[in-house]
C-alpha positions as CSV (number, residue, x, y, z in Angstrom):
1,X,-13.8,-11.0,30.8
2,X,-13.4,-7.7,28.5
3,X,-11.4,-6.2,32.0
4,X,-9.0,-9.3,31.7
5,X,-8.3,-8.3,28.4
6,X,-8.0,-4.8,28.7
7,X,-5.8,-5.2,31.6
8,X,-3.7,-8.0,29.6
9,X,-2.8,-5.5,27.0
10,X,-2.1,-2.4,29.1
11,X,0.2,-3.9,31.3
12,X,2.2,-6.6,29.2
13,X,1.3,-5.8,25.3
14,X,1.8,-2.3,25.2
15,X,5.2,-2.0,27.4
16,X,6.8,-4.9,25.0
17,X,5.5,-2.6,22.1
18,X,7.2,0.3,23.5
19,X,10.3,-1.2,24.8
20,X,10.4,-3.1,21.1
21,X,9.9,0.3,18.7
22,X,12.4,2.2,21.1
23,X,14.8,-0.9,20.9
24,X,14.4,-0.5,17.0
25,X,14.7,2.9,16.6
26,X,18.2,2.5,17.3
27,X,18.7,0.7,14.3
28,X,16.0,2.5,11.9
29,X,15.9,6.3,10.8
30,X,12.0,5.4,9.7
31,X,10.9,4.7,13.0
32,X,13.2,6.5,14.8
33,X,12.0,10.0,12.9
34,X,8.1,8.2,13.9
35,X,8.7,8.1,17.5
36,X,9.9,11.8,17.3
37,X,7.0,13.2,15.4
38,X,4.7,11.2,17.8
39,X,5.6,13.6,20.7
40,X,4.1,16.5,19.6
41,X,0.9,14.6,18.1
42,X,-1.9,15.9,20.2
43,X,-0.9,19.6,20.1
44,X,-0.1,19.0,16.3
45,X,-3.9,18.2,16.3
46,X,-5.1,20.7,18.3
47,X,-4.0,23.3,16.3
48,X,-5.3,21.8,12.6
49,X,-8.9,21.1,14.5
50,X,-8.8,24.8,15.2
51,X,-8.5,25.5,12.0
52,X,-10.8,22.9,10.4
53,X,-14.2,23.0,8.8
54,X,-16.9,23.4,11.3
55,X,-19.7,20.8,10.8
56,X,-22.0,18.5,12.6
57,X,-20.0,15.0,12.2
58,X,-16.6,14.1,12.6
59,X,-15.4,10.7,10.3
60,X,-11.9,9.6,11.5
61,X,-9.8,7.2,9.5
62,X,-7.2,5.0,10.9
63,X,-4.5,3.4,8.3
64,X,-1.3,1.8,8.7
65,X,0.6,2.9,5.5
66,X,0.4,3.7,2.0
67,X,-1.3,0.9,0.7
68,X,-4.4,1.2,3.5
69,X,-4.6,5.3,2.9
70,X,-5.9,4.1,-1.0
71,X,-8.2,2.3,0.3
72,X,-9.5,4.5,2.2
73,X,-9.5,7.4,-0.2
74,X,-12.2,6.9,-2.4
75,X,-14.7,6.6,0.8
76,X,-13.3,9.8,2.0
77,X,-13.4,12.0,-0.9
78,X,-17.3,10.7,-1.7
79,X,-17.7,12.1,2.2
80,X,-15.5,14.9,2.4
81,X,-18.6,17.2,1.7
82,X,-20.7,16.9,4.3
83,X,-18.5,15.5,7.3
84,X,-14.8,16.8,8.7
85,X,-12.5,14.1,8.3
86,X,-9.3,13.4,10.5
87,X,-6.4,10.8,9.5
88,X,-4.1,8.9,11.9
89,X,-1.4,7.0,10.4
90,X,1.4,4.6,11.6
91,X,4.0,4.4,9.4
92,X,6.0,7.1,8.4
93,X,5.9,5.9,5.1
94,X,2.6,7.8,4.5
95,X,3.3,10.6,6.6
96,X,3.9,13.4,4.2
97,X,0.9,12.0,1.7
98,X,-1.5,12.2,4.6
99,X,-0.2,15.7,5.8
100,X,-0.6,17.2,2.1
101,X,-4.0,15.4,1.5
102,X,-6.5,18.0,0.3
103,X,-9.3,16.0,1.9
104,X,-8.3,16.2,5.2
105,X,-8.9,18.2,7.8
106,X,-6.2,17.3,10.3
107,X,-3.5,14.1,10.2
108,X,-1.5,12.8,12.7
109,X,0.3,10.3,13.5
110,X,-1.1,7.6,15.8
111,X,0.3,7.8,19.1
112,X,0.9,4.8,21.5
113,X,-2.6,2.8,22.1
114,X,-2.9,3.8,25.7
115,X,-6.5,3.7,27.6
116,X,-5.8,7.7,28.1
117,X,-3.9,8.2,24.7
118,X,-7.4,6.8,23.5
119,X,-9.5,8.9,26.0
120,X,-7.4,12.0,24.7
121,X,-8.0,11.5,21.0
122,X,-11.8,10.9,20.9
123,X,-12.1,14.3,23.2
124,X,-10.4,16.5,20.5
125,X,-11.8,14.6,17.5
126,X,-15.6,14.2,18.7
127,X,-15.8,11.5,15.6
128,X,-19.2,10.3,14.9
129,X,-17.6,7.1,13.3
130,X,-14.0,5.3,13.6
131,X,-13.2,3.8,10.2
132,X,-9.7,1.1,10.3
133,X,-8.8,0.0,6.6
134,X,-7.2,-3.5,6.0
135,X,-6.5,-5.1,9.4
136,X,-4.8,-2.2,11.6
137,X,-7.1,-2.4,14.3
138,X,-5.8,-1.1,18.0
139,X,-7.6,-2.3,21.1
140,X,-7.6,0.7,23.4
141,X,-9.2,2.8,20.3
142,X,-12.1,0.2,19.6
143,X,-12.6,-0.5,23.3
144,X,-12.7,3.2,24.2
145,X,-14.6,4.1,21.7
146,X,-17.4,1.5,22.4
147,X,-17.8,2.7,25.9
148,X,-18.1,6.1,24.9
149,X,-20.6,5.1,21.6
150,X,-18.8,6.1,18.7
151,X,-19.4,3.6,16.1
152,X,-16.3,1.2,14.9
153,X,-15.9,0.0,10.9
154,X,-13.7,-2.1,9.6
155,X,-13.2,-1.7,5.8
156,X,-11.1,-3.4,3.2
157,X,-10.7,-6.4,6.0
158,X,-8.5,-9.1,5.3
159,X,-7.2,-12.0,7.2
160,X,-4.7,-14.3,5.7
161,X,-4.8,-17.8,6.4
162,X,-2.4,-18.0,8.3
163,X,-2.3,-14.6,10.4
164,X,-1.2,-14.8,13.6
165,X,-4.6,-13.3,15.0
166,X,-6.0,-16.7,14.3
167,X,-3.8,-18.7,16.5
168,X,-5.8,-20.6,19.2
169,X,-3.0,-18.8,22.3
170,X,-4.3,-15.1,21.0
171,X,-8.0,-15.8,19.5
172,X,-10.0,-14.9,22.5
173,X,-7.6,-11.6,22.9
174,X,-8.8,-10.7,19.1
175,X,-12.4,-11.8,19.5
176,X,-12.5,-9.3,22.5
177,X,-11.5,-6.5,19.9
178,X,-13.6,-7.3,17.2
179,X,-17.3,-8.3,19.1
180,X,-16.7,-4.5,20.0
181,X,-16.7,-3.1,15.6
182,X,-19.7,-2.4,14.8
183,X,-19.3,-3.2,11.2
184,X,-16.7,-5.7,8.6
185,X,-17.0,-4.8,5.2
186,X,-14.2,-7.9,4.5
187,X,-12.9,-8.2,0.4
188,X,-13.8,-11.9,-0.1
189,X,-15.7,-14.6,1.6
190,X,-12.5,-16.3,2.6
191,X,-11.9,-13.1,4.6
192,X,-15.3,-13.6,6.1
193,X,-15.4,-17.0,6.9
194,X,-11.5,-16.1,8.8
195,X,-13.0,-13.2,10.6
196,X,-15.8,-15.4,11.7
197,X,-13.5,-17.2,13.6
198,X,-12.4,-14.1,16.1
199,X,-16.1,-12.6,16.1
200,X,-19.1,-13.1,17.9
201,X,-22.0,-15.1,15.9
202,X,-23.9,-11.8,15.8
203,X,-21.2,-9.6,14.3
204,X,-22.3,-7.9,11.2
205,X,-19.9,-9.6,8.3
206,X,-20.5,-7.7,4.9
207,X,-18.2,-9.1,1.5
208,X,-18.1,-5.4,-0.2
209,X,-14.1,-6.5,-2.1
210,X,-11.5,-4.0,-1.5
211,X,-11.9,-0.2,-2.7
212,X,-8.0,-0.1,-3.9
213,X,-9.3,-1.4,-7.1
214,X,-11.7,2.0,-7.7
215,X,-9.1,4.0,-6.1
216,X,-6.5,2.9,-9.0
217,X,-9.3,3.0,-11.7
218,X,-10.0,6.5,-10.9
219,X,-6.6,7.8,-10.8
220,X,-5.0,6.1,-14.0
221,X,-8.5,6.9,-16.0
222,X,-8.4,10.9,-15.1
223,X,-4.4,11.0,-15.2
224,X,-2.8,13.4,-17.5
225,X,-0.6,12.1,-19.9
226,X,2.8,13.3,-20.5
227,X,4.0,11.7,-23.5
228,X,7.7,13.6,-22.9
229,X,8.5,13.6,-19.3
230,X,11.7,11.1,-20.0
231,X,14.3,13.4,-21.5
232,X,15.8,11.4,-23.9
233,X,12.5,8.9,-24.1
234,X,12.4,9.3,-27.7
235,X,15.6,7.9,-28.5
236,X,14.5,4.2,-26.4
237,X,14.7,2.2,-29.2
238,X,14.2,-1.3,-27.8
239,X,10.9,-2.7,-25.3
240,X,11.0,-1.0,-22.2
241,X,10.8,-3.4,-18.9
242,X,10.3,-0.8,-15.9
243,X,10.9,-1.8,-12.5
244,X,9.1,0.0,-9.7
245,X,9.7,0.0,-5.7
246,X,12.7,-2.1,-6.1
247,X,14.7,-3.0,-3.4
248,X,18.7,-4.2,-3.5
249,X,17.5,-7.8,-3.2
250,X,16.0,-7.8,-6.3
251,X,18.0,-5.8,-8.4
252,X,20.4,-8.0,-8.5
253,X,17.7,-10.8,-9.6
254,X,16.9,-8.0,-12.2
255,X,20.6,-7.1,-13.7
256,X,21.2,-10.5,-13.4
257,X,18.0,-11.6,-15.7
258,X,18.6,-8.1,-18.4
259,X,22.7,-9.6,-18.7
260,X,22.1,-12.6,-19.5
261,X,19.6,-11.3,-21.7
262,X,22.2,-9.6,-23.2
263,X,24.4,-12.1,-23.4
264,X,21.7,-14.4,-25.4
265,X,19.1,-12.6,-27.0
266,X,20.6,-8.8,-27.6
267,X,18.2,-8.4,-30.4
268,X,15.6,-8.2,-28.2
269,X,17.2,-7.1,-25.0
270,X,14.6,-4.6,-23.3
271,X,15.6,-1.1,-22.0
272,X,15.5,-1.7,-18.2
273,X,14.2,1.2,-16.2
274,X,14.7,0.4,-12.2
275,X,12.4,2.7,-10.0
276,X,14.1,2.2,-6.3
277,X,12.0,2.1,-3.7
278,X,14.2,4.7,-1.7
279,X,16.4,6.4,-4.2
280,X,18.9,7.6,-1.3
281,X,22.0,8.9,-2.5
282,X,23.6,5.5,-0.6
283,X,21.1,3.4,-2.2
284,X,21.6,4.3,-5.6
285,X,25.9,4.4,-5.4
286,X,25.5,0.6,-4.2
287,X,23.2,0.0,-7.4
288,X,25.1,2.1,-10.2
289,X,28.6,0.4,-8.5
290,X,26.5,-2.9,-9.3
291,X,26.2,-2.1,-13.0
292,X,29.7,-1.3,-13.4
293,X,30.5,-4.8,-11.9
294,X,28.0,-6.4,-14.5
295,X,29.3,-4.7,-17.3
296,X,26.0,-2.6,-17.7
297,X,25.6,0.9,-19.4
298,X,23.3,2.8,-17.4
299,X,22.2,6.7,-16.8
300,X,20.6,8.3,-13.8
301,X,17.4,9.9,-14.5
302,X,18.7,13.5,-12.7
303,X,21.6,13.8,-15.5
304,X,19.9,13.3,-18.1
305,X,18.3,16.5,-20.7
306,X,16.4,16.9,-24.0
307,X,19.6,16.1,-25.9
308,X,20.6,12.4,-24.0
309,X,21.0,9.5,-26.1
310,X,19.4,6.5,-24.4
311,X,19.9,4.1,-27.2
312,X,22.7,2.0,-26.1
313,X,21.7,2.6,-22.4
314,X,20.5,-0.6,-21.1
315,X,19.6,1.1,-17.4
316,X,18.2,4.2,-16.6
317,X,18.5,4.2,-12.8
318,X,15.5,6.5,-11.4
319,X,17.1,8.5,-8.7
320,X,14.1,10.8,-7.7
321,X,10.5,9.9,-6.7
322,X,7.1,10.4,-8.1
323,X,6.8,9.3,-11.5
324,X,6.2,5.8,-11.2
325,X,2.8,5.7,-12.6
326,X,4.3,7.9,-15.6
327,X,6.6,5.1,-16.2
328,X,4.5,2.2,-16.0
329,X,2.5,4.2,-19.2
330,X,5.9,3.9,-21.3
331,X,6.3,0.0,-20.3
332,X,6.3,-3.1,-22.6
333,X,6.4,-5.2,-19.3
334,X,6.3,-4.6,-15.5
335,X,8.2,-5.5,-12.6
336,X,7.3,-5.2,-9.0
337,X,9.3,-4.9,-6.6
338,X,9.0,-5.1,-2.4
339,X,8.5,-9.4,-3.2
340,X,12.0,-10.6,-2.6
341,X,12.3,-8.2,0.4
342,X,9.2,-8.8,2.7
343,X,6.0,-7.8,0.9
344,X,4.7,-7.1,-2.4
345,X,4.0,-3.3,-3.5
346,X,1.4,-2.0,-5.7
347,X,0.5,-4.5,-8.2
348,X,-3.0,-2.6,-9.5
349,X,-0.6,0.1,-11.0
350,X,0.7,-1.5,-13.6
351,X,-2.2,-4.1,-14.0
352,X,-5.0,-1.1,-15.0
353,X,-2.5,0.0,-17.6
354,X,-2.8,-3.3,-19.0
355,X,0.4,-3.8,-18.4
356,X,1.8,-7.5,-17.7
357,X,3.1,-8.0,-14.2
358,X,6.0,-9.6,-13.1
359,X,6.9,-10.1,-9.2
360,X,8.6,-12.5,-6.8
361,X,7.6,-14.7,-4.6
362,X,6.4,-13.0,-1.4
363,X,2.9,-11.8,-2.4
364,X,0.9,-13.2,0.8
365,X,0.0,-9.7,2.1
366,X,-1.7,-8.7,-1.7
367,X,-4.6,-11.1,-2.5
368,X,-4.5,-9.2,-5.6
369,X,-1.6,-10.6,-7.0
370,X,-2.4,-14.4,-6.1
371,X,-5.2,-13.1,-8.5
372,X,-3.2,-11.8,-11.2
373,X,-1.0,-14.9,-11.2
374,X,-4.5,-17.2,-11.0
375,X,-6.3,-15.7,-13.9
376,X,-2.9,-15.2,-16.3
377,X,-2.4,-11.6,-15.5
378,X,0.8,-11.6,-14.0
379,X,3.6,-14.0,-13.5
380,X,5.6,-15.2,-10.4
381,X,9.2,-15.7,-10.2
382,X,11.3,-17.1,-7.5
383,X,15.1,-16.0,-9.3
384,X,16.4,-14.6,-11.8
385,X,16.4,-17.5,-13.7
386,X,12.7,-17.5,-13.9
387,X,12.9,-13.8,-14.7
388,X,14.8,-14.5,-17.7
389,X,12.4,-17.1,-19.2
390,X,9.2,-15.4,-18.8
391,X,10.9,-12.5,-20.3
392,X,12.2,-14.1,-23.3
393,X,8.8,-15.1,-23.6
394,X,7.0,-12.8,-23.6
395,X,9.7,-10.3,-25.4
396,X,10.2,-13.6,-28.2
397,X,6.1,-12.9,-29.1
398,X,4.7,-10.1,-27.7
399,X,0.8,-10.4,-28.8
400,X,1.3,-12.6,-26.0
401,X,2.6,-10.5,-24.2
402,X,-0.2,-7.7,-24.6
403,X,-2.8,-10.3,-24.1
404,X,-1.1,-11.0,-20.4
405,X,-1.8,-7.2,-19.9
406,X,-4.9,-7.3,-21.2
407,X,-6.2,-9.8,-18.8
408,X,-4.5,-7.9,-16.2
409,X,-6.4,-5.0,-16.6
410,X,-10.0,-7.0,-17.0
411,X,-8.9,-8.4,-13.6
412,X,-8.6,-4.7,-12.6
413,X,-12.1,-3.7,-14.1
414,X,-14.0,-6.9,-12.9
415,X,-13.3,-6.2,-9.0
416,X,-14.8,-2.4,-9.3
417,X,-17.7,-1.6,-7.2
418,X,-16.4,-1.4,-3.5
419,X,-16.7,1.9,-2.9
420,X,-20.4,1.8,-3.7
421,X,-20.7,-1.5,-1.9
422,X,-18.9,0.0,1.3
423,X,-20.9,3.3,1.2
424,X,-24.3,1.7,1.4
425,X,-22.9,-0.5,4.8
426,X,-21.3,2.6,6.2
427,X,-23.9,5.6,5.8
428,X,-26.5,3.6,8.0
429,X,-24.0,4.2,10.5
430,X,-23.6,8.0,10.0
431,X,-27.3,8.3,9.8
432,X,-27.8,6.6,13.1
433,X,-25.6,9.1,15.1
434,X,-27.8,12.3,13.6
């Protein structure tokens, strides 16, 4: 049955893949610059495994983007010691963080799953285990790398109730993947009880929760502070609402909320501080234009100098990348952006600074957030209508609105542990291949 299978995907999946990103590389820089750097991906590799550490085991880690690399990070640099590690990636969103990562000893992007693209990549790497984060799992790579015994873990693993993968058309497809991982360390027992659905009865099902929450512990609790990296910060003299990964869609929910804000309540109209997403010369024109149209002083963050005057600014636009996290530190309240554009960004940020968390309504790929919003850590708008209330809320009293952060960040320190929890399912493994 597995030769069905594999025969189903090389011959009908992974043309329409191909045909589809070449298709959409027309239209996108993102994956049009991807499909480039994917030509030259096996020599790339080559050449930083000649160069690498020499020791006994190889650990290779396969994420999709940003969000999946923090995940896998805190497994990694507990590792990094005693094993050579090697990153594939598929977005190009996370290229240049992977390529710069200290803890890694070669990165690449992941070329097309092929049966020999798969052959090819476990000759050069030689990895002792094949760790996937989140849900990015490709066929060829688990399939290939059963028949030639490399253990297979799944960390972080997540299904959402509704994911395509559980469709009765394409569940025997997935359970053909996953009887072949050795190992799910899954975040919840929903997630277990999904993935039981497209595994075998004797796959090995661990709840460990999801190592992003250590990863952001770590980094905002042995982050240096810069009180002064805002020139002109000390002249903010109202509450500061920062606005990070923002897309066009919701800025106009956001200048929309902060005018009539204005228009209403000036006495305590926040300081709003929007942290685009992709701060593109284009990008930012269309935004600033925007202001004007509203009526809206504003300053860009690469004009300003120790002697601006941000007190009657009521945007500072954030045309360079970065300093997000710094910002978060100066915030009253939080906005987060990605939700009215197809999927929520990093909601832990802010959270762990005990900062409350606002965000719109597309939060499905983040069980965080549903969290956050559960246990009063975070509110969910669906316009800007809803924007403007919970602010004037929580800008009208704002012990309430530190007690929404501080419940934010207990959520934040209450789901710690995963790393540890992951470690003790995954060094077995490592320990088996000795």
């Amino acid at each position: 049955m597995l030769a069905n299978w594999e025969f189903f995907y090389d011959k009908i999946v992974l043309p329409t893949l191909h045909t589809s990103f070449q298709a959409l590389s027309l239209f996108d820089q993102k994956i049009r610059q991807g499909l480039v750097d994917r030509r030259s991906v096996f020599e790339s590799l080559s050449n930083q495994l000649s160069t690498a550490r020499d020791l006994e085991q190889t650990l290779w880690f396969h994420f999709t983007s940003v969000g999946e690399f923090e995940q896998c990070k805190p497994l990694i640099e507990y590792l990094h010691p005693d094993y050579r590690v090697v990153l594939t990636y598929f977005s190009p969103s996370v290229s240049h963080q992977a390529n710069s990562y200290q803890f890694a000893d070669a990165a690449i992007y992941l070329p097309l799953d092929s049966k020999q693209n798969a052959h090819r990549l476990i000759d050069l790497i030689q990895p002792s285990v094949l760790v996937f984060s989140k849900f990015d799992i490709w066929p060829n790579l688990v399939w290939q790398a059963k028949k030639r015994g490399v253990k297979t873990v799944l960390i972080a693993g997540t299904l959402q109730p509704k994911s395509k993968r559980l469709h009765p058309l394409v569940n025997k497809f997935f359970r053909s993947v996953h009887q072949q991982i050795d190992l799910h360390c899954v975040v919840s027992e929903a997630d277990a009880n999904r993935f039981r659905q497209i595994c075998p009865s004797s796959a090995r099902i661990v709840i460990t929760g999801d190592t992003r929450f250590d990863q952001v512990h770590a980094r905002a609790s042995s982050a240096v502070k810069n009180e002064s990296f805002l020139p002109g910060q000390s002249t903010l003299s109202r509450p500061i609402l920062v606005a990070g990964s923002t897309y066009a869609e919701e800025e106009k929910v956001l200048v929309t909320a902060i005018k009539q804000i204005k228009q209403t309540h000036q006495s305590i109209q926040p300081h709003l501080l929007i942290v685009p997403h992709e701060p593109n010369p284009k990008h930012v024109q269309n935004l600033t234009q925007h202001l004007r149209n509203r009526n809206l002083t504003f300053a860009k963050y690469t004009e300003l100098d120790n002697s601006s005057d941000l007190s009657q600014v009521d945007v500072v636009v954030i045309d360079t990348v970065g300093i997000l996290a710094q910002l978060y530190r100066l915030a009253d309240i939080t906005f987060v952006g990605g939700s009215f554009h197809g999927s929520v960004h990093n909601v832990m940020e802010p959270a762990v600074m005990a900062k409350p968390v606002i965000f719109g309504p597309t939060i499905d790929n983040a069980q965080e957030a549903h969290l956050l919003v559960q246990l009063g850590g975070a509110k969910m708008i669906q316009n800007s209508q809803q924007l403007y209330s919970v602010m004037i809320d929580w800008l009208s009293a704002p012990s309430i609105c530190k007690e929404v952060g501080q419940k934010a960040n207990h959520i934040i320190e209450s789901n710690l542990g995963a790393t540890q929890r992951t470690l003790s399912c995954l060094v077995p493994y490592l320990a088996s291949v000795l």
